[in-house]
C-alpha positions as CSV (number, residue, x, y, z in Angstrom):
1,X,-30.2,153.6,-72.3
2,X,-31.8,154.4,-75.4
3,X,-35.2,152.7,-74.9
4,X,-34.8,154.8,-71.3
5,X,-34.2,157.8,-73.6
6,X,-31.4,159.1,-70.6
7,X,-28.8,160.8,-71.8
8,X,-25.1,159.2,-71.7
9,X,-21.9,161.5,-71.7
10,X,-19.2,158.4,-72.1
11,X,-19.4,155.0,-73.4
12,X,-16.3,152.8,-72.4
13,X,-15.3,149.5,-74.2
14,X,-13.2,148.2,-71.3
15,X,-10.9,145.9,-72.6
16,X,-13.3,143.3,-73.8
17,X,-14.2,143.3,-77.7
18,X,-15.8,140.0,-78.7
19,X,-15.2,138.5,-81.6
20,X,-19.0,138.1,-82.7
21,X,-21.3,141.0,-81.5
22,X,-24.1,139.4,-80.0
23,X,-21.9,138.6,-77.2
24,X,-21.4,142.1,-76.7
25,X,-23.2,142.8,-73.1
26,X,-22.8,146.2,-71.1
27,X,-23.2,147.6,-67.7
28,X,-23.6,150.9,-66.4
29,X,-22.0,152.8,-63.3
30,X,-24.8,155.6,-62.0
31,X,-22.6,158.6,-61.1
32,X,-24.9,161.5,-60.5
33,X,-28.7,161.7,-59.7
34,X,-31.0,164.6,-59.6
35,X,-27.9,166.3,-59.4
36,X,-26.2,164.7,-56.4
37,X,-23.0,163.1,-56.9
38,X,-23.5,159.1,-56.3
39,X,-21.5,156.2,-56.9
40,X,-21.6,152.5,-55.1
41,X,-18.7,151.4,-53.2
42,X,-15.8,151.1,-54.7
43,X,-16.1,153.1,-58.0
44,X,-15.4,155.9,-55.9
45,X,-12.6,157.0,-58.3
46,X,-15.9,158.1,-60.9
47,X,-16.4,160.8,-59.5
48,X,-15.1,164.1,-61.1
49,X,-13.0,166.6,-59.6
50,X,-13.3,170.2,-59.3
């Protein structure tokens, strides 16, 4: 995200904290674009309420 220079409002951990960090990996769930809510299917549950 930082080499994309995007802006990021949360960063979750999950449940996963290896025990040396280069196994560290992440993913990223796309939640709004250009303003539009959007999620894929299934992570439905990211979207905020109003």
């Amino acid at each position: 995200m930082a080499v994309a220079n995007v802006p990021v409002d949360v960063i979750g951990t999950g449940s996963y904290l290896p025990e040396t960090w280069t196994e560290t990996y992440a993913t990223a769930d796309i939640v709004e674009y250009d303003g539009k809510p959007s999620v894929k299917v299934g992570r439905e549950f990211l979207l905020r309420k109003k």
